[in-house]
N, C-alpha and C positions, 0 to 999 in steps of 0.2 A: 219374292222371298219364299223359302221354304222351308215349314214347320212339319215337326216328327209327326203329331197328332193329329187330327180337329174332327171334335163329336160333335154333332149334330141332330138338328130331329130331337131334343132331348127338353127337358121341363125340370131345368136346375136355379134347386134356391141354394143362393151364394153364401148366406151369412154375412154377407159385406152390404152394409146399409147404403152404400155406396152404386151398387148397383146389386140389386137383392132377388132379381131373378136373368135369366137368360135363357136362349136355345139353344146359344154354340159355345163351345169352348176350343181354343188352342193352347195348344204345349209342344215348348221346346227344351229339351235336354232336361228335362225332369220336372218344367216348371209353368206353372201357366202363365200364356203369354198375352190374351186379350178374348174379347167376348165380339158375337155377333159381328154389328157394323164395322168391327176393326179388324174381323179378320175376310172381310171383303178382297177379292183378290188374292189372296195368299193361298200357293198351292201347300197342298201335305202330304207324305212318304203314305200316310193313311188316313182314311176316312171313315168315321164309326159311324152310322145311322140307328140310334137307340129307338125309334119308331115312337117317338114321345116316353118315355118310360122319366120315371123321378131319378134325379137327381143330388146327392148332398154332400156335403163335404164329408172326407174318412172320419168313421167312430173314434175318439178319443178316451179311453179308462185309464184316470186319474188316478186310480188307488189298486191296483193287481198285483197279486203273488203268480206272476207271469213263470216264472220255474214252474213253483208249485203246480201250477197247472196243466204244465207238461208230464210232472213226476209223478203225478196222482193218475193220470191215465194209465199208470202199468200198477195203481193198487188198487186192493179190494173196496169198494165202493157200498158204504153202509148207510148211504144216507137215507131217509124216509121213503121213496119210492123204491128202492133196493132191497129194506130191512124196515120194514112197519111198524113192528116191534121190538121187544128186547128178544122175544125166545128167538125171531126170526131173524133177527142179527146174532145169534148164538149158532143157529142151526147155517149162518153162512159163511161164519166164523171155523165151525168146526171143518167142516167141506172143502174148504179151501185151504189150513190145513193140511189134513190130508193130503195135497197134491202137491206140499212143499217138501225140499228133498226134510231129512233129518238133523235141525238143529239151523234150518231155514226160518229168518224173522218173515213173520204174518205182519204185517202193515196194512192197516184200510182209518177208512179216515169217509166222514160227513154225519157221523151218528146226530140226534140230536134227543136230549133225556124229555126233555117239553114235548116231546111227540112219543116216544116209546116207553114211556111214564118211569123212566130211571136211568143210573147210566151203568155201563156192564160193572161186572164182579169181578175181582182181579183171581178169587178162587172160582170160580166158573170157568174163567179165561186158563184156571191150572188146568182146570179137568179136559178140557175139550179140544187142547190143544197139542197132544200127545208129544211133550215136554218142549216144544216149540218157543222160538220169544214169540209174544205177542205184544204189538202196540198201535193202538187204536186213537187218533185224533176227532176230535170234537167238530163238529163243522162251524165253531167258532176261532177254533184253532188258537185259543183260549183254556184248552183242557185236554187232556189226552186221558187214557188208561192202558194200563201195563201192566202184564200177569209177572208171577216172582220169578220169573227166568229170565225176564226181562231185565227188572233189576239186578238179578247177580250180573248179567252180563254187563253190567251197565258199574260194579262195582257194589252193592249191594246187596247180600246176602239177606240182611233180617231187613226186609221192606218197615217191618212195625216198629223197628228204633228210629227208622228217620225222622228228620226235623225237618220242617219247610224252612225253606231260604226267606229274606224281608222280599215283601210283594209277592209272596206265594201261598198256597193252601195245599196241604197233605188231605183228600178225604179220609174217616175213619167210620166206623159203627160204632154204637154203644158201648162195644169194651173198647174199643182203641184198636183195632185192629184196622193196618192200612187195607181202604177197600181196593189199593191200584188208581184211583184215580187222583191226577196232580194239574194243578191250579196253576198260570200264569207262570212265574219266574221255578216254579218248584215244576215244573214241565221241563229245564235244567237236568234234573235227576236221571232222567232216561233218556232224552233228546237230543243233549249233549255229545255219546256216545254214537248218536246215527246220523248227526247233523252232517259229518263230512263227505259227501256224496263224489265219487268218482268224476273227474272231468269226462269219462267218454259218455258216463250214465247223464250227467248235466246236458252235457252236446246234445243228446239225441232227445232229451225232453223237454231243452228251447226250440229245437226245428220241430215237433210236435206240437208246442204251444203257439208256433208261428203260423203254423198250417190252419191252424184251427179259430188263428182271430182273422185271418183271411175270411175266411168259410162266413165269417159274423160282421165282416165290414169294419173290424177293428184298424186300425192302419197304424196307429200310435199307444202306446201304452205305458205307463210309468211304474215301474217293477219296484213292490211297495216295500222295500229292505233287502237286503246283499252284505255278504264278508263280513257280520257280526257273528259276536256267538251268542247273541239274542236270536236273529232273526238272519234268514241266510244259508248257504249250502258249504260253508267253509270261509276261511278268510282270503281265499287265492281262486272266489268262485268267479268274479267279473273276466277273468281269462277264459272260459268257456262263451261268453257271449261274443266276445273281440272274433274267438276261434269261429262263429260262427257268422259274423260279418264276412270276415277272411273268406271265409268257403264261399260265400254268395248267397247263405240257405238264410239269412236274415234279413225277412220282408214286413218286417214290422219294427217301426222305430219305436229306441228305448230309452227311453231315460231313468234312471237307475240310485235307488235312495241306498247311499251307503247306511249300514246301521251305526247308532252313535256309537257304542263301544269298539266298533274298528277304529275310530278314533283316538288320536294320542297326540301328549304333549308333543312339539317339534324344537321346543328351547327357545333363546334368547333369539328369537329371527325376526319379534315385532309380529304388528297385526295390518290388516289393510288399515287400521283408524288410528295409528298411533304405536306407542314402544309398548312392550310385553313379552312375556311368552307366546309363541304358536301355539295350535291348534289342531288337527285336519289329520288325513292322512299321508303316508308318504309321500315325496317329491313336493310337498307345498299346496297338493290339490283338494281343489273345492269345487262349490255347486257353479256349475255351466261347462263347465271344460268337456268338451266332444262336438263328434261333430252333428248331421243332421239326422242319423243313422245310432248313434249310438253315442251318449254321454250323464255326467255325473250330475242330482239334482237335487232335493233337499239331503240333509241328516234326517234319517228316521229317530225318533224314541217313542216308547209305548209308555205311555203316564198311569195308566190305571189297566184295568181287566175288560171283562164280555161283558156285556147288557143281559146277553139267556143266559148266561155262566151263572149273571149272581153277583160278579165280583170289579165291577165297572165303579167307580169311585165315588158316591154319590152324596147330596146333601140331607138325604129323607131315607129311612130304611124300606127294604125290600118288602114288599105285599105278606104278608105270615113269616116273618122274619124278621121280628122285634131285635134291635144291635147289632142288623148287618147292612153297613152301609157300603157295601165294598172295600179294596183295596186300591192303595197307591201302586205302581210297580219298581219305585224306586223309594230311598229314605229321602225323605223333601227337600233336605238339603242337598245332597247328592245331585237331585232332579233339577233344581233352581242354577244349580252353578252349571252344568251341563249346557242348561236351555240359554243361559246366557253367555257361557263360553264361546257355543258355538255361531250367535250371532255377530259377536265382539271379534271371532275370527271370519266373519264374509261367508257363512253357509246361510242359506236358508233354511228352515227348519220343518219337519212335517210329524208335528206330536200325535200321535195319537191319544186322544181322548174324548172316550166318550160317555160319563159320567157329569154331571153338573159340578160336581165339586173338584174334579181334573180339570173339567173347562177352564175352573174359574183359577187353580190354579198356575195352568200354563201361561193364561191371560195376565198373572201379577208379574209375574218372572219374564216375558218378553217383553212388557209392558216396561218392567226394572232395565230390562237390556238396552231397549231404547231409548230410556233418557240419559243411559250410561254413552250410550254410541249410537248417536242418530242415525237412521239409515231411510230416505226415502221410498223404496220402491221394493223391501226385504220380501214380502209377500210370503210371508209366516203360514205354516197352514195348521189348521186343527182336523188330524184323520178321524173320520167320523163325527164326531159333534154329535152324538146323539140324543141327549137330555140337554136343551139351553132354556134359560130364563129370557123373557125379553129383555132383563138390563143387559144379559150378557150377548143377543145380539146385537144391541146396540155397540156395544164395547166392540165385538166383532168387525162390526161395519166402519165405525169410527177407528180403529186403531188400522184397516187399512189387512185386515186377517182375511185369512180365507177359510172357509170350511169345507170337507171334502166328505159329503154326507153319500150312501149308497141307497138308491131307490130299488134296486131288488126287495134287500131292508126288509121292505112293506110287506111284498104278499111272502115271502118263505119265513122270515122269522117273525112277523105283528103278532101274531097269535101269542106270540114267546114274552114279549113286552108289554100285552095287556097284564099278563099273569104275575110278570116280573113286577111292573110298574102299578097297576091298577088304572083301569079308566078314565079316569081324570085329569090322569098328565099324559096321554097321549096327544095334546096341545103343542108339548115340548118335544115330543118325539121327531127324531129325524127333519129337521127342519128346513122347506129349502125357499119357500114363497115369501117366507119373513126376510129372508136376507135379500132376495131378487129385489122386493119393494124398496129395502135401503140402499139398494145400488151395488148391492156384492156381486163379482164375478162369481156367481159357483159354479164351479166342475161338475161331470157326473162318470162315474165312478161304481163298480160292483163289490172289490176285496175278493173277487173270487181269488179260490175257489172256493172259497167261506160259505157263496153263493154261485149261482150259473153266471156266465160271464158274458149271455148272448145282451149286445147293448139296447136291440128294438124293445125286448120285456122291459129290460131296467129302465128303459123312457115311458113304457106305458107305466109303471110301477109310477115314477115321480108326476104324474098327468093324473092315475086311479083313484092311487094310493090305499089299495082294498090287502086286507090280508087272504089268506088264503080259506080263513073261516068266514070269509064275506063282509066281518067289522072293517068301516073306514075310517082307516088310521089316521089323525090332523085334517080332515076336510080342509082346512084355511091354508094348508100348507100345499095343495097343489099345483104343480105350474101347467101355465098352457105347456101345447106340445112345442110351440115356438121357443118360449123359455127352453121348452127340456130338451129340445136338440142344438139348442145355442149353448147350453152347459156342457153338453157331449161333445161338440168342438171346440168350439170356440173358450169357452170357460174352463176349457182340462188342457188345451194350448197357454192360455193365462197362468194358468194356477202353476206351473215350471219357467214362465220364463218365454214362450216361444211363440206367442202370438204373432207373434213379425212375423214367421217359416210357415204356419200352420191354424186350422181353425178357421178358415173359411176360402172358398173359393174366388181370389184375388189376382190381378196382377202380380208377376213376380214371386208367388208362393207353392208353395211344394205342392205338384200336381197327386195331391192325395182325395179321390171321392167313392160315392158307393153306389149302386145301379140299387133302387129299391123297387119291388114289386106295386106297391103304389105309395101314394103319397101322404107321409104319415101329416104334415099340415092340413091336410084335405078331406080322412079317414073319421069317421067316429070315431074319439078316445077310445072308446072300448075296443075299436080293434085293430089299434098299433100292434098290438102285440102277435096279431096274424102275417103283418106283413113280413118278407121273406126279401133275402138279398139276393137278390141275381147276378149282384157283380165289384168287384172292389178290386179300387187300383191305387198303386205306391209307388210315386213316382214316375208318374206317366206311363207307366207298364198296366197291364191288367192282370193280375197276380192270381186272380181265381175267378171264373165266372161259371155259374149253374148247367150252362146250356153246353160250357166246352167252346166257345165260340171266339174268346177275346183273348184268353189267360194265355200271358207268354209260356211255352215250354219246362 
């Protein structure tokens, strides 16, 4: 017999309890074929000799704005290490600027006001930007700001009549003057307007973001919203991804959360449980449909706001912020019928909410869904979960939910959450060792580019859990590193659907692993986050290696 691959010489943990470590692997035609003693005898087209080096199955990120992250690479970058402050996000602001032609939008995007102790001025952003639009995103992406040029272009003349939309906030000063900065759904106001992004500009900043989960051992990634005009590059943007399979330049598999408002009625066509209305979007289609490369997987809806925003849903008011318990981002009812529509038509769901009081409400309303329409194996997911009570892990675990918490999280925004939250309920923060113990699958997950999107940090992140001022954010809450790299495959395979194709090193499943510089089971916790990927392969190919040595052309 003769197989495509077989590594060798190599020190690979499987994630398959089944057989949980090995030396050798073979692959044929994209897939692996057996381990060690079974591939005794078998010749191969090639032989890899990794010299012992670790082994693991390909990164999985549950939760990315996988676009996003290619289209932020061509904008100006404000975030803390770039702009310290506010003057010095002003003084980079204006610079740059300058260098756009005349009547050219200024875009940058990672600020965060919890670190440069405010967020910009919409009349600052007039003066320094020599009558330029300027629009600037929050690195919760939760919040932007917009100088008044911004808004006219945007439809807008007098910024200081506006009105926030339901689930939004207009900032203002003391007289009522809009300060530029817009809140959750009133993000609307100006975003709307640039939301439709060119397919050739989309083209070249998913092969951009493909290149780049290469480089980090990502292999698989779940693109956290699409084709809304909530969340999304247009309602016809999933055609640039196809475009890009087409071409061959898509080496990262995707699975792809329509947003819910791409959704719409389909009429009297019935539902997979029975007679009714439809649901879904055109031609009938729902969560699974694609194939190993590229397909459709929960409905996204955003339930409530940001956690450093302010505006996260919550049941307790905000630290020095007596009657601000956050926002919903929908009218309740509006949200309820939604969250149950779309289960009663055969989508899985992936709410975001990260507020305890969103929690609890997505929990009532899926909860209502399925005693309406039982569904065994629906695998509902709550994006982020960041504030839970124990009953409502509980509830979690028992209704069979998943939560798709981000361990970056910890060290780039804890700082943000102590201040938000106060001390005391950082117990409830970001929680991921509470549910592991009740037997939850959890994924693991960044949201970049909200956050960095490298997945070795976001494992030591969920293993540390240190913020970046040194407070240890949940102590109870951390997992071994076994936990956190079993969530990074295996559990962000779970959380879509595809644990059968992917998530761990098996017979028969997608020849997807990553060459690590050493062995983060093996390493001090403290220093996962040193470790460096030498090698990452998709589909039995090796798609990028450090040295130059493996990575197909």
């Amino acid at each position: 017999m003769l197989v495509d691959t077989i590594i060798e010489n190599a020190r690979i943990t499987t994630m398959d309890p089944k057989r949980p470590q090995a030396s050798r692997l073979g692959i044929f035609a994209g897939r692996i074929i057996g381990f060690d003693e079974a591939l005794d005898g078998i010749s191969a087209e090639v032989r890899i000799d990794l010299d012992g080096a670790p082994v693991v199955p390909g990164f999985n990120d549950a939760h990315m704005h996988f676009s996003a992250l290619g289209l932020r690479m061509d904008q100006l970058d404000l975030s803390a290490q770039e702009a310290p402050t506010l003057d010095a996000l002003y003084k980079k602001v204006e610079r740059y600027a300058a260098t756009r032609p005349a009547g050219s939008w200024v875009i940058g995007h990672g600020y965060d006001q919890n670190r440069i102790g405010a967020h910009p001025d919409r009349d600052v952003l007039d003066r320094i930007s020599g009558g330029r639009p300027v629009f600037i995103l929050h690195n919760s992406a939760h919040m932007c700001v917009a100088n008044t040029e911004a808004f006219a272009l945007a439809g807008h003349p007098d910024p200081d009549a506006l009105e926030a939309p339901v689930g939004g906030e207009i900032g203002r000063d003391d007289t009522g003057r809009n300060t530029g900065l817009l809140a959750d759904k009133a993000m609307s106001l100006v975003d709307d307007y640039l939301r439709l992004v060119p397919q050739t500009m989309l083209f070249d900043a998913l092969k951009r973001a493909s290149r780049w989960c290469l480089r980090h051992g990502l292999t698989s990634v779940t693109e956290a919203g699409v084709s809304g005009r909530g969340i999304g590059n247009g309602p016809g943007d999933v055609r640039a991804y196809q475009d890009l399979l087409d071409a061959g330049k898509l080496h990262t598999r995707l699975t792809l959360m329509p947003y819910i408002d791409a959704l719409h009625g389909l009429g009297p066509i019935g539902t997979p449980y029975g007679n009714g209305d439809g649901w879904g979007i055109d031609l009938g289609l729902r969560s699974g449909i694609g194939n190993e490369w590229l397909r459709l997987g929960p409905t996204k809806v955003l339930s409530d706001g940001s956690l450093i925003g302010h505006t996260a849903a919550m049941c307790h008011d905000y630290v020095g912020e007596p009657g601000n318990t956050g926002l919903m981002a929908w009218d309740e009812a509006e949200l309820r019928d939604m969250l149950i529509t779309a289960h009663v038509n055969g989508w899985q769901v992936a709410a975001h909410a990260i507020g305890d009081r969103a929690v609890g409400f997505v929990l009532d309303a899926l909860d209502e869904a399925q005693k309406m329409r039982p569904r065994s194996d629906a695998r509902h997911r709550l994006e982020h979960a960041a504030i839970v009570s124990d009953e409502q892990v509980e509830r979690i675990a028992d209704g069979g939910y998943i939560p798709v918490p981000q361990g970056r999280f910890i060290s780039e925004l804890g700082d943000g959450f102590v201040s938000a939250l106060g001390p005391e309920r950082m117990d409830q923060v970001y929680r991921m060792r509470s549910f592991v113990d009740r037997g939850v699958e959890l994924p693991g997950s960044t949201d970049a580019p909200v956050v960095p999107a490298e997945p070795l940090i976001s494992l030591h992140d969920m293993v540390n859990r240190r913020a970046e001022g040194g407070e240890l954010i949940g102590p109870d809450e951390r997992l071994t590193p076994w936990q956190a790299l079993r969530a990074y495959t295996y559990g962000s395979a779970y959380a879509v659907h595809e644990e059968r194709l992917k998530g761990s090193l098996s017979r028969g499943k997608l020849a997807d692993l990553v060459v690590l510089s050493d062995d983060l089971l093996a390493v001090s916790p403290e220093k996962i986050k040193d470790i460096e990927v030498r090698a990452t392969m998709v589909g039995g190919k090796f798609r990028y290696d450090a040295e130059q040595e493996l990575a197909a052309p």
